[in-house]
C-alpha atoms as a printed R data frame, in Angstrom:
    type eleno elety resid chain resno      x       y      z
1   ATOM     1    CA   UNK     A     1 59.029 215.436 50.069
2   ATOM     2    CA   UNK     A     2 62.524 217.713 49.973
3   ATOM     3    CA   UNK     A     3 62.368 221.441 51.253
4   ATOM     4    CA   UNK     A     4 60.272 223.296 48.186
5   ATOM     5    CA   UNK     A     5 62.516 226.068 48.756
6   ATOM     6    CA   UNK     A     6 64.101 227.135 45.240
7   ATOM     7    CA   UNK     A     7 67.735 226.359 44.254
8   ATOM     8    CA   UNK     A     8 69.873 228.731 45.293
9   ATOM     9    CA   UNK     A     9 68.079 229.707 48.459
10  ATOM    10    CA   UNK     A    10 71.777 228.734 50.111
11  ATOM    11    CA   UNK     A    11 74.592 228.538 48.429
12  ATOM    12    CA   UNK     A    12 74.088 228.348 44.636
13  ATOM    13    CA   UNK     A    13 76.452 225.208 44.173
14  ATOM    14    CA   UNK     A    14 75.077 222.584 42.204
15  ATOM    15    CA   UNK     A    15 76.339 219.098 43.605
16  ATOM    16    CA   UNK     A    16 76.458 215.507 41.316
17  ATOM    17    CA   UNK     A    17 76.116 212.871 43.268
18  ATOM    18    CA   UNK     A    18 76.910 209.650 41.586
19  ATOM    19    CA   UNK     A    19 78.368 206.403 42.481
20  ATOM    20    CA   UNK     A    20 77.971 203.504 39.724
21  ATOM    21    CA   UNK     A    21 78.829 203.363 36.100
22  ATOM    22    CA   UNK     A    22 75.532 203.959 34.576
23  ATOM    23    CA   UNK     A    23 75.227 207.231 36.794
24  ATOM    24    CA   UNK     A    24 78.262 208.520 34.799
25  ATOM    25    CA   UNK     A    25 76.852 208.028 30.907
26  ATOM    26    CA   UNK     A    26 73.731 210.034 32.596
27  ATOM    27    CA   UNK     A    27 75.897 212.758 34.062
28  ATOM    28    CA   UNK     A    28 78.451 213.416 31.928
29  ATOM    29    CA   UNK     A    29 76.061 215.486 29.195
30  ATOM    30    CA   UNK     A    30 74.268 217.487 32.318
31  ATOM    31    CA   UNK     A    31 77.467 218.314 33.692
32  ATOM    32    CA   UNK     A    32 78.891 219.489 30.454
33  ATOM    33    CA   UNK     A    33 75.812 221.395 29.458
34  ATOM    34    CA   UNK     A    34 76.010 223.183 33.213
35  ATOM    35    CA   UNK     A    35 79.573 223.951 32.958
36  ATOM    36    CA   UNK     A    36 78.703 226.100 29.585
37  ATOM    37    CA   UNK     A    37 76.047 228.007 31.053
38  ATOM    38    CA   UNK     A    38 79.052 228.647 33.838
39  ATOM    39    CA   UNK     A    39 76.943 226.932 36.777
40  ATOM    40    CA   UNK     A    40 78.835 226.519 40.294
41  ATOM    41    CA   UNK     A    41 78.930 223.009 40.219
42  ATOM    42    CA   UNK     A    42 80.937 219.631 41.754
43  ATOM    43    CA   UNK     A    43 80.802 215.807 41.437
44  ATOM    44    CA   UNK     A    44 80.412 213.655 44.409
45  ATOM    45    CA   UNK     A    45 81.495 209.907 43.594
46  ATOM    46    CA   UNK     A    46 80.514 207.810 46.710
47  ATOM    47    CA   UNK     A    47 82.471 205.067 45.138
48  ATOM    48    CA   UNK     A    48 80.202 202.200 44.985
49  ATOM    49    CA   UNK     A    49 81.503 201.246 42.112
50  ATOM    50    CA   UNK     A    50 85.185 201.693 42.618
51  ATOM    51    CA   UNK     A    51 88.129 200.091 40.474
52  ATOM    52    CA   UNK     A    52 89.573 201.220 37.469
53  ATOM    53    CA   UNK     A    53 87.245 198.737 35.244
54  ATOM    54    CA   UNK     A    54 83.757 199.935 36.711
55  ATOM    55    CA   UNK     A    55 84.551 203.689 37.954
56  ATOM    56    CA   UNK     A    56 87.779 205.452 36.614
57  ATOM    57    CA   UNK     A    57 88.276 204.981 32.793
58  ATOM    58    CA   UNK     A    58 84.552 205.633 32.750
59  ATOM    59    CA   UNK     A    59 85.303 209.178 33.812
60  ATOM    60    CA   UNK     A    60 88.049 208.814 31.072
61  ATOM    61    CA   UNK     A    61 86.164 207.783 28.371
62  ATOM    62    CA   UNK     A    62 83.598 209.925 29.397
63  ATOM    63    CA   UNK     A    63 85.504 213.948 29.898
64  ATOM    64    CA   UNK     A    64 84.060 213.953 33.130
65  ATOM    65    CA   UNK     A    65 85.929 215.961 35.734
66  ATOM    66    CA   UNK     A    66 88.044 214.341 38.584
67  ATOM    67    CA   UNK     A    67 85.508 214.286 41.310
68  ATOM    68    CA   UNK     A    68 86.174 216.640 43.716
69  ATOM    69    CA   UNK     A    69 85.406 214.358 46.382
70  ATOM    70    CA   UNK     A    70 85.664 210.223 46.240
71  ATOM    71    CA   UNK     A    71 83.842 208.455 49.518
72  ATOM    72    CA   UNK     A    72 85.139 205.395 49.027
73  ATOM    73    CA   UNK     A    73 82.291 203.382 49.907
74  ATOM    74    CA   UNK     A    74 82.672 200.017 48.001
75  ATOM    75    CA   UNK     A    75 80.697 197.264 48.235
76  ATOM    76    CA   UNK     A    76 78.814 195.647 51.091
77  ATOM    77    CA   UNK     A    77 74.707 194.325 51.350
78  ATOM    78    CA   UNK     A    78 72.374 196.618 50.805
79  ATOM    79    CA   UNK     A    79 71.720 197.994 54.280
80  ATOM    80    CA   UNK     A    80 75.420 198.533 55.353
81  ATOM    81    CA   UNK     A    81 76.087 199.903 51.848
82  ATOM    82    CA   UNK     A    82 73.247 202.539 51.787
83  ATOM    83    CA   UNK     A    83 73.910 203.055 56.004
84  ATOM    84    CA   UNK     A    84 77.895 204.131 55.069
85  ATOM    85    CA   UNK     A    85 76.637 206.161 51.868
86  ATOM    86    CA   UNK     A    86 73.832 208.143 54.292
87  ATOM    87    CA   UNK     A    87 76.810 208.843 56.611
88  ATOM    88    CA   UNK     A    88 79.405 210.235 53.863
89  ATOM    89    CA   UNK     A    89 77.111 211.899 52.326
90  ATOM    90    CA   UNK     A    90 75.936 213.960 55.030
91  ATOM    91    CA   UNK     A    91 79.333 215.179 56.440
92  ATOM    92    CA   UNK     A    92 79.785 215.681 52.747
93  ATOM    93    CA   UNK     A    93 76.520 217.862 52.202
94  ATOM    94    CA   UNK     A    94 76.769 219.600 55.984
95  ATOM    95    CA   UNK     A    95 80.509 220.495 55.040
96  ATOM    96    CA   UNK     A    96 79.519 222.085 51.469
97  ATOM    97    CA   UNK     A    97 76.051 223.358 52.678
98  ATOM    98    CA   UNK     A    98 75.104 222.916 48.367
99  ATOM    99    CA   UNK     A    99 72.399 224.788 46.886
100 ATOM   100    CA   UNK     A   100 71.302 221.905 45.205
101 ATOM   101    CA   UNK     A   101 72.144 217.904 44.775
102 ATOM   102    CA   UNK     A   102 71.130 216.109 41.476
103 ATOM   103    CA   UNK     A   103 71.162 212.437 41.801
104 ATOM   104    CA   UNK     A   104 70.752 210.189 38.983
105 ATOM   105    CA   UNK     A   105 69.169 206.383 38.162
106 ATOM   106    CA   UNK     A   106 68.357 203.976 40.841
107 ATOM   107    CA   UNK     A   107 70.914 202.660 42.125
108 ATOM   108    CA   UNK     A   108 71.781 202.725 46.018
109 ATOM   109    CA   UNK     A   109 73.506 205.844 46.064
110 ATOM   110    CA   UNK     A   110 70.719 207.699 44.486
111 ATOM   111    CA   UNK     A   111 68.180 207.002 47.115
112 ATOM   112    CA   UNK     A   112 70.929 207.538 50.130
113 ATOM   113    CA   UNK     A   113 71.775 211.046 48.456
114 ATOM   114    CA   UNK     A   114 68.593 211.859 48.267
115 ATOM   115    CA   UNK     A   115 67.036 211.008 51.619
116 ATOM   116    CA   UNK     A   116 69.881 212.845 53.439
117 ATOM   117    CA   UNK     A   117 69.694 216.442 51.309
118 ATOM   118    CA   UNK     A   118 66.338 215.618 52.021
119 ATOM   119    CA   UNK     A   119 66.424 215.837 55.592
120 ATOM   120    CA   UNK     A   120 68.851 218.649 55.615
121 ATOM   121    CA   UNK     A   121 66.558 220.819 53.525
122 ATOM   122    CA   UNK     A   122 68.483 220.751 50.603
123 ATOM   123    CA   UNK     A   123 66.344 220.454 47.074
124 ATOM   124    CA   UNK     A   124 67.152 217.083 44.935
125 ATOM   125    CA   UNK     A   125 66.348 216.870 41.082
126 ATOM   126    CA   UNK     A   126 65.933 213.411 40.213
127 ATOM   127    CA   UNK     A   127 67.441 212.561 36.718
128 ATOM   128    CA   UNK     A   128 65.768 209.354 35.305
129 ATOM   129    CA   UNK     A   129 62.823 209.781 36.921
130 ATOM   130    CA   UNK     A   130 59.383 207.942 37.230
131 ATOM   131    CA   UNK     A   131 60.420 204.782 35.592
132 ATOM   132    CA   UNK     A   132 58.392 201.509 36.797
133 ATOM   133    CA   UNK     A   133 58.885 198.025 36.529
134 ATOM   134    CA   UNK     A   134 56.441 197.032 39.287
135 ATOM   135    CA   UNK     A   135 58.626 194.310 40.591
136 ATOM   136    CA   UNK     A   136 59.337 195.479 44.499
137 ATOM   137    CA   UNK     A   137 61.839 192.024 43.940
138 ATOM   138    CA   UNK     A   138 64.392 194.812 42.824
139 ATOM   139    CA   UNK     A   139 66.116 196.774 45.261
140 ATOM   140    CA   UNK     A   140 65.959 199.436 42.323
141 ATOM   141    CA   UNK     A   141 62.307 199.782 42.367
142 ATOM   142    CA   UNK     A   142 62.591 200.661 45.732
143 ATOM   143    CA   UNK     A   143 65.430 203.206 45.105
144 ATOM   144    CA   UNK     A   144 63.283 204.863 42.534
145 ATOM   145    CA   UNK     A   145 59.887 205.036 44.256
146 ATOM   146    CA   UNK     A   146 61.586 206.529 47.277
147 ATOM   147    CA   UNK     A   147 63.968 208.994 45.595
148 ATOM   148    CA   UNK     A   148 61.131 210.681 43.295
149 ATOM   149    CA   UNK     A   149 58.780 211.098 46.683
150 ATOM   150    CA   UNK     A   150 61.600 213.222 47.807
151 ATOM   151    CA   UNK     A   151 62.358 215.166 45.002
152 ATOM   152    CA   UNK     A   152 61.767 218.397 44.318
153 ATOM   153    CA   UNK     A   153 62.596 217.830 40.321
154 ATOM   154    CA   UNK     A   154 61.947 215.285 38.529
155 ATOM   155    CA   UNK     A   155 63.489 214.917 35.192
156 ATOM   156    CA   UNK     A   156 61.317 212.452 33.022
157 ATOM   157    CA   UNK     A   157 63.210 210.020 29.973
158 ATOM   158    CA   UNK     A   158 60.176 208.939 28.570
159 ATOM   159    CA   UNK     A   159 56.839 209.984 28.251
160 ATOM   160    CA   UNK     A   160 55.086 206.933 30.442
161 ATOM   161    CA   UNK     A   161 56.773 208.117 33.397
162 ATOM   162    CA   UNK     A   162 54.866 210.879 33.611
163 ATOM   163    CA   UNK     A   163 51.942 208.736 34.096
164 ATOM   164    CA   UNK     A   164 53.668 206.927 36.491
165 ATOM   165    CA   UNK     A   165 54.832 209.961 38.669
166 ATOM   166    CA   UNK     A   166 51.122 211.567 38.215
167 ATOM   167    CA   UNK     A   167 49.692 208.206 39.980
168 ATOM   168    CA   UNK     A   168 52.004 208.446 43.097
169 ATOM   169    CA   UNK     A   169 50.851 212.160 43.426
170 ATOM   170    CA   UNK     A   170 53.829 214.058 42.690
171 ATOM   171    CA   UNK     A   171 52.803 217.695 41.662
172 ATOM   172    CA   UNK     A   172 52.805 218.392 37.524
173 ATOM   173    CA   UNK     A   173 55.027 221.326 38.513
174 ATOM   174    CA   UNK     A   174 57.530 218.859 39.302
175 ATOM   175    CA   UNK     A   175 57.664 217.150 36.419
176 ATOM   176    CA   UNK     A   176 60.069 217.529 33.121
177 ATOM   177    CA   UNK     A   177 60.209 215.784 30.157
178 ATOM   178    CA   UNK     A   178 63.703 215.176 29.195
179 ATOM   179    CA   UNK     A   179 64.700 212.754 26.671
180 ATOM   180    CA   UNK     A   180 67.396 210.513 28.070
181 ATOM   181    CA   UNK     A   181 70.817 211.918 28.698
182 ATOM   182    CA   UNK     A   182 72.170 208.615 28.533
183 ATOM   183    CA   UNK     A   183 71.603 208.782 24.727
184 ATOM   184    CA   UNK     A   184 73.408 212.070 24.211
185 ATOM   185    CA   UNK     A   185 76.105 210.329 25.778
186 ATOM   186    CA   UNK     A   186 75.687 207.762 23.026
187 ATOM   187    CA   UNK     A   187 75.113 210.146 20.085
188 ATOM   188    CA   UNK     A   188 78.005 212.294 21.146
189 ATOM   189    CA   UNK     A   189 80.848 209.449 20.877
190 ATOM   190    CA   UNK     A   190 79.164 207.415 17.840
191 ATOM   191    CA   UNK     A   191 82.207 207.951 16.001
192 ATOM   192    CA   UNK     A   192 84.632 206.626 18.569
193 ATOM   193    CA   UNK     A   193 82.567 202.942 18.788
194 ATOM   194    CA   UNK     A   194 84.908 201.240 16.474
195 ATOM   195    CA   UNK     A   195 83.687 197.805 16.529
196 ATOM   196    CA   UNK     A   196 86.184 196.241 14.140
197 ATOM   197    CA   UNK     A   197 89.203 197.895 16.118
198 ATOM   198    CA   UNK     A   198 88.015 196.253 19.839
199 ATOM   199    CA   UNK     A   199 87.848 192.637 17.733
200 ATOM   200    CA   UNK     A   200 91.480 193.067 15.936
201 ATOM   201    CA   UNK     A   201 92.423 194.080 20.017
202 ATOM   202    CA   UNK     A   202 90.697 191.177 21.724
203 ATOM   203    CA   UNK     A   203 90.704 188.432 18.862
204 ATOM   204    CA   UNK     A   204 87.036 188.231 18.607
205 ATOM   205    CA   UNK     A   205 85.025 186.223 15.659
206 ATOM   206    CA   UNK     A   206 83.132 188.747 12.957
207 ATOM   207    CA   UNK     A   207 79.711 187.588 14.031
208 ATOM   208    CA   UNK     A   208 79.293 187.225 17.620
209 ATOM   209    CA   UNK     A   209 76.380 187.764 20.204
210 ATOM   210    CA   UNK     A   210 77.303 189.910 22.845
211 ATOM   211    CA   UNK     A   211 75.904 189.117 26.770
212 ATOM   212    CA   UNK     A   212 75.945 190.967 29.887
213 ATOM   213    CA   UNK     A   213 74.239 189.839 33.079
214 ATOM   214    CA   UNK     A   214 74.527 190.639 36.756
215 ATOM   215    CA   UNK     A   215 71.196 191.176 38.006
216 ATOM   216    CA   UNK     A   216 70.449 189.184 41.327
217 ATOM   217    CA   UNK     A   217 67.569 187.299 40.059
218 ATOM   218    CA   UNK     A   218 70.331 186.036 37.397
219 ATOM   219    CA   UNK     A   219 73.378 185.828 39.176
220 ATOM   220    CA   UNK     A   220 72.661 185.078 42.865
221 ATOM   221    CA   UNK     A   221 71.736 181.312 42.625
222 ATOM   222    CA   UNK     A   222 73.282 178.593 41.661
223 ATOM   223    CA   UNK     A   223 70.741 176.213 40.009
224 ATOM   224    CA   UNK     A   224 69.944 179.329 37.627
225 ATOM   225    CA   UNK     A   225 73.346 180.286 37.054
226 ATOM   226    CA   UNK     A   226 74.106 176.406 35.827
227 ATOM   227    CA   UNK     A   227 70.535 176.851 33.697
228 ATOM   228    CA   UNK     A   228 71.674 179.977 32.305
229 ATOM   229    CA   UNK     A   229 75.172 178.700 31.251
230 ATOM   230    CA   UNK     A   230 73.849 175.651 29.662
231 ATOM   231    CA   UNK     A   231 71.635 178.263 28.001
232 ATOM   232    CA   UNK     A   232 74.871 180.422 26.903
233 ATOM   233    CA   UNK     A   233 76.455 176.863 25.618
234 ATOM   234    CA   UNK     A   234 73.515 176.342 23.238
235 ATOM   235    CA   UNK     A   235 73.759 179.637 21.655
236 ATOM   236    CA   UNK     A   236 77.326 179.364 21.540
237 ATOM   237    CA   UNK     A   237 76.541 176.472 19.391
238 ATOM   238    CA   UNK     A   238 74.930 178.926 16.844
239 ATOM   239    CA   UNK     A   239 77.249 181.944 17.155
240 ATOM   240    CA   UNK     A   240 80.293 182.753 19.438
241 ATOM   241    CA   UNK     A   241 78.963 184.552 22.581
242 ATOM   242    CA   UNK     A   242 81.362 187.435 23.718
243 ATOM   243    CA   UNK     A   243 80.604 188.399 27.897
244 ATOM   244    CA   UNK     A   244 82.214 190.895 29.742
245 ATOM   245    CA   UNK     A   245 82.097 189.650 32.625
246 ATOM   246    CA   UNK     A   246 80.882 191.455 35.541
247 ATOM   247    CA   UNK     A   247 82.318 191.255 39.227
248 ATOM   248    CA   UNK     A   248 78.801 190.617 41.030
249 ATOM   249    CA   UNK     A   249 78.506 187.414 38.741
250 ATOM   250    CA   UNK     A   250 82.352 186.158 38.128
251 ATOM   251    CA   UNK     A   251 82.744 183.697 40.515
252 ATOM   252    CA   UNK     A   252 79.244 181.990 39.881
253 ATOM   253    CA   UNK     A   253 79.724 181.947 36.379
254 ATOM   254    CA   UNK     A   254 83.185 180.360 36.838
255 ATOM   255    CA   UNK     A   255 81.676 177.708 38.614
256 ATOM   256    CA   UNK     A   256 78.933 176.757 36.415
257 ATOM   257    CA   UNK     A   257 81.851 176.379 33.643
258 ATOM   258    CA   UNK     A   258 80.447 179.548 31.499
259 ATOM   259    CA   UNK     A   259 84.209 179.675 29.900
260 ATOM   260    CA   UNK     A   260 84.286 175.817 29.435
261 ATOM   261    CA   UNK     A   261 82.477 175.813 25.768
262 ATOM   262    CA   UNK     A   262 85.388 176.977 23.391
263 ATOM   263    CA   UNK     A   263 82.545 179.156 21.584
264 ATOM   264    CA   UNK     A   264 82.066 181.678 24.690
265 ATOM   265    CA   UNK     A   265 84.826 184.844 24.955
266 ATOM   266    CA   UNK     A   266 84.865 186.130 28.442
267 ATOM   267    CA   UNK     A   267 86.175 189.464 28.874
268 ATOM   268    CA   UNK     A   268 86.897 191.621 31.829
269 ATOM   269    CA   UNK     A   269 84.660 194.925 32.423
270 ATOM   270    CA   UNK     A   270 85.193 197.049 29.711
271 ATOM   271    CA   UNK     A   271 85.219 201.022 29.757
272 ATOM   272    CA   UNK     A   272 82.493 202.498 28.104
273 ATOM   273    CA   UNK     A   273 83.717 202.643 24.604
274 ATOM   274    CA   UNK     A   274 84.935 199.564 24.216
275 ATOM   275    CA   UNK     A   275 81.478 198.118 25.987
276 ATOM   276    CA   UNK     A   276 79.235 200.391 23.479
277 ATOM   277    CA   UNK     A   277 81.718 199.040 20.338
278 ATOM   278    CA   UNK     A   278 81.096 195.441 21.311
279 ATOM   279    CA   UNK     A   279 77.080 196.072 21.294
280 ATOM   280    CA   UNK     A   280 77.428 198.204 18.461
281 ATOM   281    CA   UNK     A   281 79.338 195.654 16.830
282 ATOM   282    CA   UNK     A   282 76.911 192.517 17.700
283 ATOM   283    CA   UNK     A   283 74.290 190.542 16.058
284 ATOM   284    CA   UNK     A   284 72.006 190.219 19.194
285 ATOM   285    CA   UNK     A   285 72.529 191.458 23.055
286 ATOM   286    CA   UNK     A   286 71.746 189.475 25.617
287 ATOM   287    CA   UNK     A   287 71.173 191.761 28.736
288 ATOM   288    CA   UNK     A   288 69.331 192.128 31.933
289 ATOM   289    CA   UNK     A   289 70.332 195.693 32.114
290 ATOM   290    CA   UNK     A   290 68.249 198.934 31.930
291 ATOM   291    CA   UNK     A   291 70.835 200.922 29.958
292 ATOM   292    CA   UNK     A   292 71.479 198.594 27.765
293 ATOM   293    CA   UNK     A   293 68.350 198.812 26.378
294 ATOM   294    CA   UNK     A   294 68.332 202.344 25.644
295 ATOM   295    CA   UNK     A   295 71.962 202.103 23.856
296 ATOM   296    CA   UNK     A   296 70.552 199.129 21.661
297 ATOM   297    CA   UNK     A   297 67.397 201.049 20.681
298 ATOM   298    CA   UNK     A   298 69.437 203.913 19.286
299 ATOM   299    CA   UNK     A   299 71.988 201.476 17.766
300 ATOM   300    CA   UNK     A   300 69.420 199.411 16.146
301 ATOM   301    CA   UNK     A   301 70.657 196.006 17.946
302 ATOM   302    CA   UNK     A   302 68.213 193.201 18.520
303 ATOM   303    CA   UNK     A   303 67.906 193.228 21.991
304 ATOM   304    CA   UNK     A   304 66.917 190.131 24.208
305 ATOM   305    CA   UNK     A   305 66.447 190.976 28.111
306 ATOM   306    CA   UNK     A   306 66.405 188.186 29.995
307 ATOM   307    CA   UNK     A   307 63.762 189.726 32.731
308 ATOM   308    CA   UNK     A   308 60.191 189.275 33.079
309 ATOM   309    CA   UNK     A   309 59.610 193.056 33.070
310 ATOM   310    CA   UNK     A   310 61.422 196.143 32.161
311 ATOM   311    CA   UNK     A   311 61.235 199.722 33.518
312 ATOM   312    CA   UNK     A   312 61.841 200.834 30.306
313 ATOM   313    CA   UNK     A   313 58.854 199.948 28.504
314 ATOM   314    CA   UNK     A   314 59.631 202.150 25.555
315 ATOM   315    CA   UNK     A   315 62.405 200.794 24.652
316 ATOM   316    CA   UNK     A   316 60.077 197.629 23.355
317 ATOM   317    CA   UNK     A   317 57.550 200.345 21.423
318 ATOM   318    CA   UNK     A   318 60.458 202.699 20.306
319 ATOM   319    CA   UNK     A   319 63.159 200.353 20.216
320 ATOM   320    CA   UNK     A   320 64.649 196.529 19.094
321 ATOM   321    CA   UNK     A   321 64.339 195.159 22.529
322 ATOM   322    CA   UNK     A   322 62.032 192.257 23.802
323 ATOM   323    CA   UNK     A   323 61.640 190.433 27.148
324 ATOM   324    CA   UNK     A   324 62.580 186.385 27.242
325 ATOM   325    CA   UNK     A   325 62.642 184.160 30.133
326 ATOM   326    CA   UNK     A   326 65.409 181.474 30.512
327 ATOM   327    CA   UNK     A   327 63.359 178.719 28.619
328 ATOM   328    CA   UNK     A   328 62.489 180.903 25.470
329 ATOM   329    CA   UNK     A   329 65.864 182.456 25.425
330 ATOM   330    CA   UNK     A   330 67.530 180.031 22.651
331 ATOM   331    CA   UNK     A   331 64.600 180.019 20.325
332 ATOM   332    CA   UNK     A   332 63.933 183.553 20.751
333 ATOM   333    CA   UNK     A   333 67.594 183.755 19.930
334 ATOM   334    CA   UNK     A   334 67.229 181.848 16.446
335 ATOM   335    CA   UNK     A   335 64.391 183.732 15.210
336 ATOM   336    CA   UNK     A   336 66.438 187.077 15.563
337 ATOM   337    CA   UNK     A   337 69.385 185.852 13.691
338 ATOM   338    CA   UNK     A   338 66.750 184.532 11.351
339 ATOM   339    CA   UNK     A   339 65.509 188.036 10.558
340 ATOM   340    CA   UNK     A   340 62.132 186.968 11.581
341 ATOM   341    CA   UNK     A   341 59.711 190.115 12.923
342 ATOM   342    CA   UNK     A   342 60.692 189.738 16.347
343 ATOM   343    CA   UNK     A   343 63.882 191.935 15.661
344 ATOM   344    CA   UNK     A   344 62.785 195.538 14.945
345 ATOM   345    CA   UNK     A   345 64.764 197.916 13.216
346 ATOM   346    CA   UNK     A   346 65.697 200.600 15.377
347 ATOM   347    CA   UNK     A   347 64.363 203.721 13.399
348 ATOM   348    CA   UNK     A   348 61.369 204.857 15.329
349 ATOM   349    CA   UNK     A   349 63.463 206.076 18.404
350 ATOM   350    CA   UNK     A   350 61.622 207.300 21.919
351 ATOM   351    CA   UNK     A   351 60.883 211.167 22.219
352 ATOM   352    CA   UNK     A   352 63.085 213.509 22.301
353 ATOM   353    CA   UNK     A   353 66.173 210.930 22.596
354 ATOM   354    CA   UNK     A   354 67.987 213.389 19.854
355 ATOM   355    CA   UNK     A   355 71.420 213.917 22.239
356 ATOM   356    CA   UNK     A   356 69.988 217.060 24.055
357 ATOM   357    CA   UNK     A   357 68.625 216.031 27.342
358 ATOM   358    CA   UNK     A   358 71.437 217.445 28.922
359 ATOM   359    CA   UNK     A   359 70.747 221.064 27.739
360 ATOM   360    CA   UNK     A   360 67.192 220.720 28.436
361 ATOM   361    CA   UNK     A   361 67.946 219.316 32.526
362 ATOM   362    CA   UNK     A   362 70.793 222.075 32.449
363 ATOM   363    CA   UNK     A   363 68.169 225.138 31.585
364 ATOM   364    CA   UNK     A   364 65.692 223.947 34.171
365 ATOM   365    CA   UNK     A   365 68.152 223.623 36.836
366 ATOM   366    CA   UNK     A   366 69.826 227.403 35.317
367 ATOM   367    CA   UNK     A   367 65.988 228.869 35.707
368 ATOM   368    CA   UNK     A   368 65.551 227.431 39.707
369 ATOM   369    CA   UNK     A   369 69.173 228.814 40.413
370 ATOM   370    CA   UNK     A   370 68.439 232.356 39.208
């Protein structure tokens, strides 16, 4: 566990770590909601995601301030990536000597910040805390167990993850339940997802499905990339399928012919309004991604996620999504556009995911500070 010494104990600056797109939608509302309580505060980007497409229009889009500092990490596996993120970030952290370093999600540059503020003392507050798919197959399930041992706060989306952080031990005193900033994100732009506009820009159909994949499990072989396309083909049989396509996956997917069937739209990333429009403006989502889940929920978009779990069980309870496998994924498909009970509406929305996580993370890390 991190020092249990209280914010502020050093100096009282509040450092952001973040490094991937979905760490921005999390931090931009925290980071607002700081700056109005006039917090000391600066954003680390350790660059692991890194062009324009994935890192800087999200910033953009987003009103998040030019990060003061930009490691410049990029990609790499996951030991040499997470090895040249514990390096940067420590000259980074010994340099600044912060009071505090909030880290959010699961990806690699959340458990790298917060196993080296760890060992330097510093305290971490974990936002996105405690969620579980029980699948150690995912290097994120690793990232998360690991990163909520060592923190000192832990700020909870959804109620289950209490449970989950009271059954590895971590102290009740740690513990906050949240909401999900990633939906005051959402909330807070719903007027600027203009759905009609991004298909007059790209020259998309009406009715379209919308897909995005890049998990490992996915997008790492072969033989299940070719499944998964011929999978993709079907339903573009049905309905046009629209895909940003992401980097991790692009050269697989070019392979297997994804593009080939004169139903499927590939796209390039998109920023984040223009990704939210297309979901927004969808008649299913096909996804493998966590935050995806949570935007479709609010949005009330049948959501299929091609995974056989999710860390993000409430967004199946609460929410419109449902887990498929490969084999099911057509048929579960039909039965959504079909209207059939599968596809939930949308209305009865998680806990406290009413667009003001960010003040409620913001107080709590105000109240250690003072």
């Amino acid at each position: 566990m991190a020092a249990s010494a209280p914010l502020g104990t050093r100096d009282t600056g509040i450092v952001h770590v973040v490094g991937a797109r979905p760490n921005f939608v999390k931090a931009a509302p925290v980071v607002s909601a700081l700056r109005e309580r006039g917090a000391h505060q600066s954003v680390v980007h350790t660059g692991q995601h890194y062009d324009d497409r994935m890192s800087a229009v999200f910033f953009r889009d987003l009103g998040l301030p030019t990060p003061d500092v930009d490691l410049g990490v990029g990609s790499g596996s996951h030991a040499s990536q997470t090895a040249a993120l514990m390096v940067g970030l420590e000259e980074e952290f010994t340099r600044r000597e912060p009071g505090s370093v909030v880290v959010y999600g699961d990806v690699n540059s959340t458990v790298a910040a917060a196993l080296v503020a760890a060992k330097l003392g510093v305290p971490v507050a974990h936002v996105e805390a405690g969620l579980r798919s029980f699948d150690n197959s995912m290097p994120e399930e690793i990232n998360r167990r690991v990163t909520d041992q060592l923190s000192d706060l832990c700020f909870a989306t959804s109620p289950e993850a209490i449970g989950h952080l009271a059954d590895e031990g971590v102290s009740t005193d740690r513990v906050h339940l949240v909401g999900n900033p990633m939906i005051d994100t959402l909330l807070r732009n719903l007027d600027r997802f203009d759905a009609d506009a991004l298909r007059t820009r790209f020259g998309l159909p009406e009715s379209y499905v919308a897909a995005t994949l890049h998990r490992p499990a996915n997008v790492d072989d072969a033989d299940n990339v070719a499944r998964l396309t011929g999978r993709l083909h079907a339903i573009a049989d049905q309905i046009p399928v629209v895909m940003p396509v992401h980097p991790r996956g692009k050269a697989a997917f070019d392979r297997a012919g994804l593009g080939d069937h004169p139903g499927v739209h590939l796209l390039d990333p998109l920023g984040y309004l223009d990704f939210v429009a297309l979901t927004r403006g969808a008649s299913a989502v096909i996804t493998d991604s966590g935050g995806v889940q949570e935007e479709t929920t609010i949005l009330g978009v049948p959501c299929l996620t091609l995974r056989p779990n999710t860390e993000r069980p409430v967004t199946i309870t609460h929410g419109t999504n449902q887990l498929v496998t490969e084999d099911d994924l057509v048929q579960a498909l039909t039965k959504v556009l079909d209207g059939r009970p599968e596809s939930r509406s949308g209305d009865d929305v998680p806990p406290l995911w009413d667009g003001r996580s960010g003040e409620r993370i913001a107080a709590v890390l105000s109240g250690w500070v003072r």
